[in-house]
N, C-alpha and C positions, 0 to 999 in steps of 0.2 A: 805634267806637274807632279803627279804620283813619285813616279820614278824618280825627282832629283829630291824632292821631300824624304824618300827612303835611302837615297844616296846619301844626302845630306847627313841623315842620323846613323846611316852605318859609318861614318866618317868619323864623325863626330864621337861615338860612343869607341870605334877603336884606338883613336886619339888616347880620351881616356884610359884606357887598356894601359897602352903602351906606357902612359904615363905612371898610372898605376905599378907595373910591372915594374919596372926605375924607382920607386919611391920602396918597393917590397925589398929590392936588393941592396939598396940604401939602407934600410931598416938591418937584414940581414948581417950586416957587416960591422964586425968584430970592433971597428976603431971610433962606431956610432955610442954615446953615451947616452945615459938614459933619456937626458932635457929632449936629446935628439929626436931618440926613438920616441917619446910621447908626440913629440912636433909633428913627425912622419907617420904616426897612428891617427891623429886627425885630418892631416892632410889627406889620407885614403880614404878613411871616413867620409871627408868631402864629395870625394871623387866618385865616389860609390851613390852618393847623395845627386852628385850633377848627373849621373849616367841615369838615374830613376827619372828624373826631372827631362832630361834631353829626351827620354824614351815616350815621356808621358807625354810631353808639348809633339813631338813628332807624331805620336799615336790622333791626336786629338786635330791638330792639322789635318792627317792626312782623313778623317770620318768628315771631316769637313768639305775637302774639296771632292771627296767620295759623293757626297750625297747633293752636288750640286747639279 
């Protein structure tokens, strides 16, 4: 159960990643206007927000089915 709990959130947090990563080269790009780029500054912020959260809930899972 360990294993697919740590599957699960390496999955998950590189998900994010990749999404992250797309959202930065969006940002980057010359024909994005400001309203844009602010839009795609919180949207990473988000992202950065769920990958703490998917990390902590996965962390907290997994001390649990540890210590049973």
């Amino acid at each position: 159960m360990l294993t697919l709990i740590r599957l699960s959130r390496v999955l998950a947090l590189l998900a994010l990643a990749v999404f992250v990563v797309s959202l930065i080269m969006g940002l980057a790009g010359s024909e994005a206007g400001a309203l844009e780029k602010i839009v795609l500054l919180v949207v990473i912020a988000g992202c950065v927000a769920s990958a703490a959260q998917v990390s902590s809930i996965a962390l907290a899972a997994e001390r649990r089915f540890h210590h049973q």
